[in-house]
MOPAC internal coordinates of N, CA, C and O (Angstrom, degrees):
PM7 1SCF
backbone

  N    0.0000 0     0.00 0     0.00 0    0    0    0
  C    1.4519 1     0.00 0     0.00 0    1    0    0
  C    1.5277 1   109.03 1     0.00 0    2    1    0
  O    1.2310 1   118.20 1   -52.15 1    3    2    1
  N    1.2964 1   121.03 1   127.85 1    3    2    1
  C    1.2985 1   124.63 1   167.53 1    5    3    2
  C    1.5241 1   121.11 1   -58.66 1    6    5    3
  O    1.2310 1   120.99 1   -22.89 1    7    6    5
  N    1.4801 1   115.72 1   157.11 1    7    6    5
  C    1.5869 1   102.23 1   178.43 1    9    7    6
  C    1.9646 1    89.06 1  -104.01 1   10    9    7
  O    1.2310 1   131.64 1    15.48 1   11   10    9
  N    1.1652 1    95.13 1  -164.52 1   11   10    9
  C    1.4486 1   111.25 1   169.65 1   13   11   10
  C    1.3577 1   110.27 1   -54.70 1   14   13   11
  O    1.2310 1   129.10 1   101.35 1   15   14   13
  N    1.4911 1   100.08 1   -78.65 1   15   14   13
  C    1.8015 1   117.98 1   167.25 1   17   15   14
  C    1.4369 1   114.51 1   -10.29 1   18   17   15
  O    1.2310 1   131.03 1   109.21 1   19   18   17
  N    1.4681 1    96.31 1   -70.79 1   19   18   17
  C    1.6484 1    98.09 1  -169.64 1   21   19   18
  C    1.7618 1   114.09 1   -53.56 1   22   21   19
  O    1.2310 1   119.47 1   128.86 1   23   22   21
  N    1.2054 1   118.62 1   -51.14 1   23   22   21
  C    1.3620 1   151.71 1  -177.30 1   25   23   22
  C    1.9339 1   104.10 1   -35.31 1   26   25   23
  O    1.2310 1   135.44 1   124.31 1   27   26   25
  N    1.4304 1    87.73 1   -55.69 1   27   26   25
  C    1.7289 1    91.61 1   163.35 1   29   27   26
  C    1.2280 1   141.28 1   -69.85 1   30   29   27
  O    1.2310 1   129.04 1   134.61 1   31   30   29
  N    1.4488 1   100.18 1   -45.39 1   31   30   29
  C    1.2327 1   120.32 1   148.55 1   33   31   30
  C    1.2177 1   121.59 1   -23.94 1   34   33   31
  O    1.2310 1   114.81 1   106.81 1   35   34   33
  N    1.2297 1   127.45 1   -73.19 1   35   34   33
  C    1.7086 1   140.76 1  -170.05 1   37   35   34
  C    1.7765 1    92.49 1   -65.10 1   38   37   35
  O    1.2310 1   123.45 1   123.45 1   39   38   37
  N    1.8200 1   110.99 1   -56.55 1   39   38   37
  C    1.2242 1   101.37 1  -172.34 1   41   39   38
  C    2.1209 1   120.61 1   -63.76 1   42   41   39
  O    1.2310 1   131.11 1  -168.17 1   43   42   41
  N    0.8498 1    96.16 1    11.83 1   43   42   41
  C    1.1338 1   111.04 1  -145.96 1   45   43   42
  C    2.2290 1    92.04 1  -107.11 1   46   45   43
  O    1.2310 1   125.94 1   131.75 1   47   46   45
  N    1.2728 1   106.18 1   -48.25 1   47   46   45
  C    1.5249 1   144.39 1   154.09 1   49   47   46
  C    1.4090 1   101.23 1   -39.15 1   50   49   47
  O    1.2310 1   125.78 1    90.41 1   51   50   49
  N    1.4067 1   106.49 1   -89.59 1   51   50   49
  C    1.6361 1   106.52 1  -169.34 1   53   51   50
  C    1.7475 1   111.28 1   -70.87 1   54   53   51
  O    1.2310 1   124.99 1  -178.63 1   55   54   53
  N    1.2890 1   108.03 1     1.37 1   55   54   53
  C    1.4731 1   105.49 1   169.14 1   57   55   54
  C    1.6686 1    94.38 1   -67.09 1   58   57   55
  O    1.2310 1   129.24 1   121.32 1   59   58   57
  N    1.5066 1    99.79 1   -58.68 1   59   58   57
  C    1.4753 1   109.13 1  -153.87 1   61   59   58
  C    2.0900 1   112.02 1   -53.23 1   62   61   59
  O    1.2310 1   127.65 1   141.38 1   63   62   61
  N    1.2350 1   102.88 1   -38.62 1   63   62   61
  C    0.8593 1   131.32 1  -170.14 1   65   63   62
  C    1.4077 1   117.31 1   -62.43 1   66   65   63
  O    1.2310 1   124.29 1   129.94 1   67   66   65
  N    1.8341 1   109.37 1   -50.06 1   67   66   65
  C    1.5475 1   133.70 1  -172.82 1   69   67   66
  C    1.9131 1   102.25 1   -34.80 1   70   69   67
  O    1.2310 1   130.68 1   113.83 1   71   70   69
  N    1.4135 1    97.00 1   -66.17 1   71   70   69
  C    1.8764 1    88.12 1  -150.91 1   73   71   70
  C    1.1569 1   119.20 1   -40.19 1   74   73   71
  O    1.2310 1   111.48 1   142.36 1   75   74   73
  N    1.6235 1   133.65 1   -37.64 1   75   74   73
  C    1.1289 1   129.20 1  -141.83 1   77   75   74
  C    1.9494 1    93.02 1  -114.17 1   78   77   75
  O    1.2310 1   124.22 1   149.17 1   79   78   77
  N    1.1114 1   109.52 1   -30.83 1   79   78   77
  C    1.1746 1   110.89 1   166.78 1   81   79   78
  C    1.4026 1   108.69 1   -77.36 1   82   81   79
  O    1.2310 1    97.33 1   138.26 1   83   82   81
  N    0.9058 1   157.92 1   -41.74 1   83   82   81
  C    1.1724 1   161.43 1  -167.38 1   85   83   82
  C    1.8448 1   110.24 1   -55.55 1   86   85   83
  O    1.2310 1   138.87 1   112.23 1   87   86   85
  N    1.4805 1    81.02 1   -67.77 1   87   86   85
  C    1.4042 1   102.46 1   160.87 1   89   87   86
  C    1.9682 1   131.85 1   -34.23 1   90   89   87
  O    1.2310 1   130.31 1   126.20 1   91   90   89
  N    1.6455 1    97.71 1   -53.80 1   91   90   89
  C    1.1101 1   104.22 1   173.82 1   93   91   90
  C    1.5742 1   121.29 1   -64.26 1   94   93   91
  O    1.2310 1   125.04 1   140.26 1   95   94   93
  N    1.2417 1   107.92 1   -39.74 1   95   94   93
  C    1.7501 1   142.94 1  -148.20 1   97   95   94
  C    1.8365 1    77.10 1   -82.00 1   98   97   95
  O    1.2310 1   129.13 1    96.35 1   99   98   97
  N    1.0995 1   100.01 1   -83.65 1   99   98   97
  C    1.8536 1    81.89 1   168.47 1  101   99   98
  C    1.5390 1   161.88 1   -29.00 1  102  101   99
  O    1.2310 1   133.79 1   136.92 1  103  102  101
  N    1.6771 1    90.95 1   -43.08 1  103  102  101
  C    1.6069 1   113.31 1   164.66 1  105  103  102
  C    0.9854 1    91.15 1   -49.92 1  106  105  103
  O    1.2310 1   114.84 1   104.52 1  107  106  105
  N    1.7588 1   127.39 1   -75.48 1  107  106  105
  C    1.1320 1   153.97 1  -168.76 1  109  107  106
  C    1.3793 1   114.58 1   -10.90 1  110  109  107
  O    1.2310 1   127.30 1   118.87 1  111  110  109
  N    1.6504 1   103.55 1   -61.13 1  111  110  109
  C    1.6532 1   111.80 1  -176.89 1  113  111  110
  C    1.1296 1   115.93 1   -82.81 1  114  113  111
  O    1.2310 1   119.02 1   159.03 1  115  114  113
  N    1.5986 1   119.47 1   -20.97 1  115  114  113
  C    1.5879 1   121.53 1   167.76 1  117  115  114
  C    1.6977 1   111.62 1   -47.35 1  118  117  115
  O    1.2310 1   131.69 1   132.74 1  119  118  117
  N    1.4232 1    95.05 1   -47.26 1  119  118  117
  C    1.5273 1    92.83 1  -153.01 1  121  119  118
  C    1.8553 1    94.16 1   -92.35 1  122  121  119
  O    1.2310 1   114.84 1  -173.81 1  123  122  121
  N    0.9856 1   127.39 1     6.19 1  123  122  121
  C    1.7495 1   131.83 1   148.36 1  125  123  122
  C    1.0746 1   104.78 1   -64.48 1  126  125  123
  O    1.2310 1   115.18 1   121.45 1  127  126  125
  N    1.5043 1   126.74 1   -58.55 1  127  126  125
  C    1.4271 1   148.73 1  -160.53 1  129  127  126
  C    1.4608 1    90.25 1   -58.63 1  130  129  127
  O    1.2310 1   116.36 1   113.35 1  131  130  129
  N    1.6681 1   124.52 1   -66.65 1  131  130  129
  C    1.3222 1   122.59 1  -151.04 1  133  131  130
  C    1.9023 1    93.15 1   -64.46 1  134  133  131
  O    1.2310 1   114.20 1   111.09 1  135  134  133
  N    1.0642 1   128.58 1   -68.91 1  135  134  133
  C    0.8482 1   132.28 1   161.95 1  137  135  134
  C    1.9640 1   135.52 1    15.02 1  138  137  135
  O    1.2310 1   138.71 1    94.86 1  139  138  137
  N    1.4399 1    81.33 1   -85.14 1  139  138  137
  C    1.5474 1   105.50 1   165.68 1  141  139  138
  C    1.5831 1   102.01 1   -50.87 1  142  141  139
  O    1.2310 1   122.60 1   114.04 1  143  142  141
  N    1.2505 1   112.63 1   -65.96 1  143  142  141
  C    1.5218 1   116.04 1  -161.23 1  145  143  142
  C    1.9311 1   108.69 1   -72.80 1  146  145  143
  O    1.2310 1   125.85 1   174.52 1  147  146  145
  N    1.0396 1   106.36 1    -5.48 1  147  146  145
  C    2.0147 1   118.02 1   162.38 1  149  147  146
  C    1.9781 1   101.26 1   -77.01 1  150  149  147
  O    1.2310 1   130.47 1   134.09 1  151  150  149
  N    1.2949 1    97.40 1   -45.91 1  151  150  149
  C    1.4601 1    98.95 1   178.31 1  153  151  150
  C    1.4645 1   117.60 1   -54.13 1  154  153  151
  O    1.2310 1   122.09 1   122.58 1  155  154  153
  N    1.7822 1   113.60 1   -57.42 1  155  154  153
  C    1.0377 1   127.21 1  -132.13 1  157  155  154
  C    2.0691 1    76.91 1   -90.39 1  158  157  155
  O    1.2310 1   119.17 1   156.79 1  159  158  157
  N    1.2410 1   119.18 1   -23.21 1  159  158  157
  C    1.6790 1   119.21 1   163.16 1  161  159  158
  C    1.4496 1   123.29 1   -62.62 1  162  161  159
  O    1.2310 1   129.92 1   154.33 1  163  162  161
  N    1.1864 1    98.48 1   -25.67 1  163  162  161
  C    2.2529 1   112.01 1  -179.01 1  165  163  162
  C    1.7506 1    80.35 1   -77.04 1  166  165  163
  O    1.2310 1   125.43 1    99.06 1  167  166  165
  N    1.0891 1   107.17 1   -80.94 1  167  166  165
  C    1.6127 1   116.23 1  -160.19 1  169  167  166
  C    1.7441 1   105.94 1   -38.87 1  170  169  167
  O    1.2310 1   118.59 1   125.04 1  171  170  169
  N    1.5846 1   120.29 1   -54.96 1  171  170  169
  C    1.5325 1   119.43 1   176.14 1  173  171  170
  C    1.5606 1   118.25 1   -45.70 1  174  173  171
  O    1.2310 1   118.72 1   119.21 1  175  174  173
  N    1.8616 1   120.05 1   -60.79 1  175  174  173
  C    1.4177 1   132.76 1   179.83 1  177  175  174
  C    1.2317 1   104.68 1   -72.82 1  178  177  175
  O    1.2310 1   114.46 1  -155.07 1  179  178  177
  N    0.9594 1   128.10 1    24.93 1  179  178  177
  C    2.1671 1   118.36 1  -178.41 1  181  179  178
  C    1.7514 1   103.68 1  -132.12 1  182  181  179
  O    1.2310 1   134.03 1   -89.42 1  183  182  181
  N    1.6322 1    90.48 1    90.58 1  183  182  181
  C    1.5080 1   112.26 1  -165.48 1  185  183  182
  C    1.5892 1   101.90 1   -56.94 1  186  185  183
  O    1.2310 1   121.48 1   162.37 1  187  186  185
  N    1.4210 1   114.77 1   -17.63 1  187  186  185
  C    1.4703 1   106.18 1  -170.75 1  189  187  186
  C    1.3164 1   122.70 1   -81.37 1  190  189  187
  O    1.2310 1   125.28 1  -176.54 1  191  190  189
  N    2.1252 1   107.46 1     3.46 1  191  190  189
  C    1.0785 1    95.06 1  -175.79 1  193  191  190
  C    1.8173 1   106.20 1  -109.65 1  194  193  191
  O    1.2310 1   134.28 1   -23.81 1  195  194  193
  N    1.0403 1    90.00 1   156.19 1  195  194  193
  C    2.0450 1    93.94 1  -166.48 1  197  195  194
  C    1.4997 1    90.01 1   -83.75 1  198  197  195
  O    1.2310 1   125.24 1   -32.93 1  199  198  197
  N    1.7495 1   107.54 1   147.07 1  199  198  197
  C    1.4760 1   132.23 1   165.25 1  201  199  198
  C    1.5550 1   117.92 1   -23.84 1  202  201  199
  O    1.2310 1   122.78 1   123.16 1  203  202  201
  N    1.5809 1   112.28 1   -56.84 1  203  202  201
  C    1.4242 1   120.34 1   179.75 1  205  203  202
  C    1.6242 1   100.48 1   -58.06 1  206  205  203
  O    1.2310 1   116.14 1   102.17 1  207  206  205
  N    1.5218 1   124.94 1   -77.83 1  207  206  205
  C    1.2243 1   118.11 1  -176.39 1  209  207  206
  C    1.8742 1   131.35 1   -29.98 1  210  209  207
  O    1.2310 1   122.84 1   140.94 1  211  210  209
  N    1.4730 1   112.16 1   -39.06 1  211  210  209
  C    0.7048 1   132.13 1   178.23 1  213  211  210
  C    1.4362 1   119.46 1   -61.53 1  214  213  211
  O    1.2310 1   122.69 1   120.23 1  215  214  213
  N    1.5157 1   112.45 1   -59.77 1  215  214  213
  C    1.5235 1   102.85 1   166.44 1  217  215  214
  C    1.5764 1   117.04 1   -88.23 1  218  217  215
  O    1.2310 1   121.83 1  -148.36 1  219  218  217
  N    1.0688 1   114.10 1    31.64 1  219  218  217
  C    1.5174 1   128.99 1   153.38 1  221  219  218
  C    1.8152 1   107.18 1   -96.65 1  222  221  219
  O    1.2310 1   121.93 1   145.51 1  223  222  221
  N    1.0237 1   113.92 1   -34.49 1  223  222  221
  C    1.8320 1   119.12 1  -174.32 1  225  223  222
  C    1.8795 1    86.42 1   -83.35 1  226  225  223
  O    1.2310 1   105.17 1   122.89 1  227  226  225
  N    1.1597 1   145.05 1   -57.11 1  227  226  225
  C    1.1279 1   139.93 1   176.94 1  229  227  226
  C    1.6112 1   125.98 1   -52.73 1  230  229  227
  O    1.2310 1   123.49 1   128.16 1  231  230  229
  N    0.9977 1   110.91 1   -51.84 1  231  230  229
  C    1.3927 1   111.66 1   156.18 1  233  231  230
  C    1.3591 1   131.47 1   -64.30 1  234  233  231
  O    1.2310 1   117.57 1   169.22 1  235  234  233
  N    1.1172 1   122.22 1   -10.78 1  235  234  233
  C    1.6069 1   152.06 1  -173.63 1  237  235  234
  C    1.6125 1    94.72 1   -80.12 1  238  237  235
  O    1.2310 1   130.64 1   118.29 1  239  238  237
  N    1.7503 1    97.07 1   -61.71 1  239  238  237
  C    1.8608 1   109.76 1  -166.03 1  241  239  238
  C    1.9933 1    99.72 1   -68.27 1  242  241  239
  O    1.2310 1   126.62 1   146.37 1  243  242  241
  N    1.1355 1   104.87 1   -33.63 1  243  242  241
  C    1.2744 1   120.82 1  -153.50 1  245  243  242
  C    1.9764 1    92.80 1   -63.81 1  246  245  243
  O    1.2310 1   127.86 1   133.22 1  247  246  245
  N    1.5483 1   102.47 1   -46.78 1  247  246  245
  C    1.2385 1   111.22 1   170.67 1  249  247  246
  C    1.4628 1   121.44 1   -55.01 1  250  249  247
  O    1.2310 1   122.96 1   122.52 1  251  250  249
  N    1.2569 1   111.93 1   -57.48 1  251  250  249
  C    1.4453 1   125.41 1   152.65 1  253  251  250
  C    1.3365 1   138.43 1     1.89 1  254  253  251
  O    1.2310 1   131.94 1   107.36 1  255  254  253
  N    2.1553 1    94.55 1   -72.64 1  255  254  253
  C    1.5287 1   121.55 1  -169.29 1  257  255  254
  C    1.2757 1    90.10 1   -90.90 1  258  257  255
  O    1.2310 1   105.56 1  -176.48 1  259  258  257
  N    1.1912 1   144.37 1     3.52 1  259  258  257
  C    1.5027 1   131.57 1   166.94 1  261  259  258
  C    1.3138 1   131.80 1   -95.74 1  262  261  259
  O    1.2310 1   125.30 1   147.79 1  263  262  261
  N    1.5785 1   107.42 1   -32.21 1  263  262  261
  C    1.5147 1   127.13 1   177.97 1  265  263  262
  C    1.5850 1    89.75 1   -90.53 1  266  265  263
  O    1.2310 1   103.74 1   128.55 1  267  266  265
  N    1.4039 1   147.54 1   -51.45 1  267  266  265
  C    1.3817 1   108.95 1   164.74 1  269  267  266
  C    1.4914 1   129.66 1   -33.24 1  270  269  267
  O    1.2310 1   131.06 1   116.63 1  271  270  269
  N    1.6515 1    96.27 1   -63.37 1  271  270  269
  C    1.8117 1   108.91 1  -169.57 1  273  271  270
  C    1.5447 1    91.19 1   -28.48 1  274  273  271
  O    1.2310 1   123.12 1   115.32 1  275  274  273
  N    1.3378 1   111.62 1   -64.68 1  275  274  273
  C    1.7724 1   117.05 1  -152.01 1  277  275  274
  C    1.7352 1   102.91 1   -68.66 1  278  277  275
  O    1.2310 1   115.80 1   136.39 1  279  278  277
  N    1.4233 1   125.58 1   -43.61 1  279  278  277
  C    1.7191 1   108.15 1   155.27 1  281  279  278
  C    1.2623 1   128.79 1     0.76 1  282  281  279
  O    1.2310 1   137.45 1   101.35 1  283  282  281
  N    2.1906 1    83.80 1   -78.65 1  283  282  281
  C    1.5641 1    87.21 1  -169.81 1  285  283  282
  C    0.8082 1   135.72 1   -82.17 1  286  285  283
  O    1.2310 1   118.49 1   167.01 1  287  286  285
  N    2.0671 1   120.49 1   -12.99 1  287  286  285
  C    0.7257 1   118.89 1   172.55 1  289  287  286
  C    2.0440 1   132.13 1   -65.11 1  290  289  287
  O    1.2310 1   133.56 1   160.95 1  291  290  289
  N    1.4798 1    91.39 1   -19.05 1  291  290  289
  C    1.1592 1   126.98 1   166.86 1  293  291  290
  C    1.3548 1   129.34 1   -37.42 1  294  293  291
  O    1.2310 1   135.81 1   101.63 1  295  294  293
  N    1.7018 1    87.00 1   -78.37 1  295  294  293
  C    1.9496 1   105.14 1   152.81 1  297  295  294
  C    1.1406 1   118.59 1   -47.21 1  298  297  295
  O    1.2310 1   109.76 1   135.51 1  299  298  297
  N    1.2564 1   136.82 1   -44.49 1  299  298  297
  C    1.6536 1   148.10 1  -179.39 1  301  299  298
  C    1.4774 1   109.96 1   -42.19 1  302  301  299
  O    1.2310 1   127.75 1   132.19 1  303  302  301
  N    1.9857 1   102.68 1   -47.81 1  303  302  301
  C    1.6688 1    88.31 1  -176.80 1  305  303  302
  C    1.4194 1   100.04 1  -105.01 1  306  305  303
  O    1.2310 1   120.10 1   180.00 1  307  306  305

């Protein structure tokens, strides 16, 4: 069990820590973000692919852009 002390301490840490990580940890998900959403534009304009497939490739990415997000956010702490 943590005491108080410690508790600040740590919060006290990832204060110190936040800006520059924060910063990165963000770029980070932008450029996942940009990513995904270049995909999820191939998959929309590409008449050859049928309705069903399609929200199968979206839900697919959707899985994707989430288990990254949580990675990095991961790595971050």
């Amino acid at each position: 069990m943590r005491t108080r002390g410690a508790t600040c301490v740590t919060r006290q840490r990832r204060q110190w820590m936040m800006p520059w990580q924060r910063m990165e940890t963000l770029g980070t998900i932008a450029t996942i973000e940009h990513i995904i959403r270049k995909f999820r534009e191939l998959i929309d304009t590409d008449s050859s692919i049928p309705p069903e497939l399609r929200r199968a490739l979206h839900d697919t990415l959707d899985e994707h852009l989430f288990e990254a997000k949580r990675r990095v956010l991961l790595k971050a702490h």
